[in-house]
C-alpha positions as MATLAB code, in Angstrom:
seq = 'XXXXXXXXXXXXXXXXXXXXXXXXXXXXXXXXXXXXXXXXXXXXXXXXXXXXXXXXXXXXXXXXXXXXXXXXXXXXXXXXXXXXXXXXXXXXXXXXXXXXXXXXXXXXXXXXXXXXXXXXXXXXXXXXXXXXXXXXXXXXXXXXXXXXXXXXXXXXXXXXXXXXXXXXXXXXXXXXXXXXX';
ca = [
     -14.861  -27.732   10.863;
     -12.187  -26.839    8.476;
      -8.765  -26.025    9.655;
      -7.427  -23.159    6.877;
      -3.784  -22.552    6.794;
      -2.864  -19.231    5.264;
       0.888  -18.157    4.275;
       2.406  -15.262    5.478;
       4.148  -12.625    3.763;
       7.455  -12.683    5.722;
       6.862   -9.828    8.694;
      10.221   -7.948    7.174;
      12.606   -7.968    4.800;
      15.819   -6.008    4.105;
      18.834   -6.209    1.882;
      21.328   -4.318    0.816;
      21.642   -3.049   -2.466;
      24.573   -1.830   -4.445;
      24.604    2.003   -5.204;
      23.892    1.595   -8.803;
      22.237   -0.033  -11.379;
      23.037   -3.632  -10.819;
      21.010   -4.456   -7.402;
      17.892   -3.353   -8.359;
      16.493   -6.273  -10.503;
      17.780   -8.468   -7.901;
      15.679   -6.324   -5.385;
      12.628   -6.641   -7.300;
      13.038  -10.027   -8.104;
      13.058  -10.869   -4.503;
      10.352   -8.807   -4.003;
       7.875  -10.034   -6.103;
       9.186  -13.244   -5.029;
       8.157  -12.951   -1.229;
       5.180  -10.953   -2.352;
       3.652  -13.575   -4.208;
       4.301  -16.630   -1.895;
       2.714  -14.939    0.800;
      -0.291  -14.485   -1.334;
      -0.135  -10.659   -2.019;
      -2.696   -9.734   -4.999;
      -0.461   -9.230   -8.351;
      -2.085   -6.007   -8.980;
      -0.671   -4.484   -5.596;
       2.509   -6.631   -6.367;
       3.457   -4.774   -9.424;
       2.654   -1.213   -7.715;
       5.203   -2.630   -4.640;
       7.915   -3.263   -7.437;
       7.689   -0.206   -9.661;
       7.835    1.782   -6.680;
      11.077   -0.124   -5.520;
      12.266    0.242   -8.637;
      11.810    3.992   -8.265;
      12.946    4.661   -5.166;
      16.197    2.725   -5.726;
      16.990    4.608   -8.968;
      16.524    7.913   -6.788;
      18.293    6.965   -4.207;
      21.179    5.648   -6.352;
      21.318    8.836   -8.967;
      20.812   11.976   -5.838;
      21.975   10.230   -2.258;
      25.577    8.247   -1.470;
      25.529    5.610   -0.257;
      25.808    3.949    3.206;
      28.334    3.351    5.520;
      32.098    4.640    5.062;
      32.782    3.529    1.724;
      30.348    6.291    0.565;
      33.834    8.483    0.283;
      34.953    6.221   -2.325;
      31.686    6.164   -4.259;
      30.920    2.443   -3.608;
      28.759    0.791   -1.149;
      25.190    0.337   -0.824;
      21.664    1.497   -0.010;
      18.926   -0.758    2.045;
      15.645   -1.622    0.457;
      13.217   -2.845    2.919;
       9.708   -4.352    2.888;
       7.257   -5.198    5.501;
       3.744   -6.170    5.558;
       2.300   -5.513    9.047;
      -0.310   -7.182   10.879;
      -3.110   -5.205    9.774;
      -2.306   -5.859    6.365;
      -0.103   -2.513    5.414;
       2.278   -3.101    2.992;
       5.238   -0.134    3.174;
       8.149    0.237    1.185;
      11.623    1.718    2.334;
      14.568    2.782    0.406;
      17.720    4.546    2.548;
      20.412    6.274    1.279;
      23.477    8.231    2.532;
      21.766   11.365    2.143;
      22.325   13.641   -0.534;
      22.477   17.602   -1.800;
      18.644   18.101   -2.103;
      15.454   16.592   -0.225;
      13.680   14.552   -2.038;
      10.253   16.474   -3.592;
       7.976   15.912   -6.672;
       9.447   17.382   -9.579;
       7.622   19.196  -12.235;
       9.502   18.260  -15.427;
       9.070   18.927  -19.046;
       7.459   16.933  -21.527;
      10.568   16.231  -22.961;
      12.436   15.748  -20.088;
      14.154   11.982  -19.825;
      13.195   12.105  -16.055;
      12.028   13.748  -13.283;
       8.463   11.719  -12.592;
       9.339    8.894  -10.307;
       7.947   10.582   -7.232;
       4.941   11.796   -9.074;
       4.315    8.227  -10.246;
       4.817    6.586   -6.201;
       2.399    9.687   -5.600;
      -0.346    8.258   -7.856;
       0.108    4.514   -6.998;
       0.683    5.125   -3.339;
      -1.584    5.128   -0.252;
       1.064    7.773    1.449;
       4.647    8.523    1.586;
       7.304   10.632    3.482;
      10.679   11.237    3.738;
      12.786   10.568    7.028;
      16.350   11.638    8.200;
      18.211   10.479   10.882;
      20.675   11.751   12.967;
      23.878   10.414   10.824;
      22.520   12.162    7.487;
      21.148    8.781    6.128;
      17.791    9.310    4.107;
      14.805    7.042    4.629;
      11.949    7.360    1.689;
       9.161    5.398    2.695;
       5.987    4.452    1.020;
       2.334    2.985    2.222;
       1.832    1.097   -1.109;
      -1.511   -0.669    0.507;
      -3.347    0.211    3.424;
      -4.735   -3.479    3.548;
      -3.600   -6.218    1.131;
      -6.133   -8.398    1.746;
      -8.823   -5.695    0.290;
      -5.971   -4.699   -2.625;
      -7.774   -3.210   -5.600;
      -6.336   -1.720   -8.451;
      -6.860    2.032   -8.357;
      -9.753    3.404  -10.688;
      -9.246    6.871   -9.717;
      -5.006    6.616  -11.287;
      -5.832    8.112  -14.649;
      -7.472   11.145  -12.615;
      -4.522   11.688   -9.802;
      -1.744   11.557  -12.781;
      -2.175   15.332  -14.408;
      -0.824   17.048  -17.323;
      -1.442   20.728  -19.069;
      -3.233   20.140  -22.544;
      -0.808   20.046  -25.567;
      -1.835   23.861  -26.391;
      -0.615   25.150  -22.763;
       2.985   23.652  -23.623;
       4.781   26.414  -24.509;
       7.802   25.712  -27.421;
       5.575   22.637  -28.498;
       5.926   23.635  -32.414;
       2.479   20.690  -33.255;
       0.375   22.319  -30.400;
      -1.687   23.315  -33.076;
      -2.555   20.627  -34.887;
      -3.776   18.857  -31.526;
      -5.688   21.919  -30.442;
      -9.063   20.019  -31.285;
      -7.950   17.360  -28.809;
      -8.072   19.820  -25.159;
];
């Protein structure tokens, strides 16, 4: 009889994250970090952390952030992790809440943004949004049903969507791709 010892992914983990730019590679450091030493495949690692990374740069550029120093533009949002015991990993960003709810956006090709929640879309198992009674703003995302069955996604290529180049109206080299719809 052999006795196997497994490591754990810690149950939970939270921290606090400064509203802005400068937390989030900590955040996804530490992430990937607990991820790995509890033996979480890479593949579903780097979903976990692009989707961090996503969330976080939402939450920083449309909510404020927590707690009363959100008057004076400082403070924080809380990034959260947790790998349950049947194996779901979920990701949680909160924020102070903000002017709009957070949706999919339909952007331009051009546009500089605008595709972060159409990306967690196609690399997530599910996600919602959640408010609370003092206006703070929980995004949360199912980035595996099961970890210990993680596989990377053959159907992402289909679930990520685009018109073809000659639908794009303004595009002035439509034309010279028309062959390629």
């Amino acid at each position: 009889m052999a006795l196997v010892v497994a490591q754990e992914v810690p149950t939970s983990s939270s921290m606090a994250v400064p509203h802005g730019p400068a937390g989030v590679g900590e955040a996804r450091h530490r992430m990937r970090d607990q991820l790995r030493t509890g033996g979480v495949a890479e593949t579903v690692i780097d979903d976990a952390v692009l989707i961090l990374s996503e969330l976080l740069s939402n939450a920083c550029k449309h909510g404020r952030p927590l707690g009363d120093e959100a008057l004076a533009g400082d403070g924080d949002v809380r990034a959260a992790w947790c790998v349950d015991p049947s194996g779901r990993l979920t990701v949680e960003v909160t924020d102070g809440g903000g002017p709009t709810s957070p949706v999919p956006a339909t952007p331009s090709v051009t546009a500089h943004g605008g595709r972060g929640l159409n990306i967690i879309t196609a690399l997530a198992d599910d996600w919602g949004v959640r408010n609370d009674a003092r206006g703070e703003v929980t995004v949360w995302v199912v980035v595996q049903e099961n970890v210990d069955r993680a596989r990377r996604r053959d159907d992402f290529v289909s679930r990520v969507t685009a018109p073809p180049v000659s639908a794009i109206p303004g595009l002035e080299l439509a034309e010279a791709f028309e062959d390629m719809d």
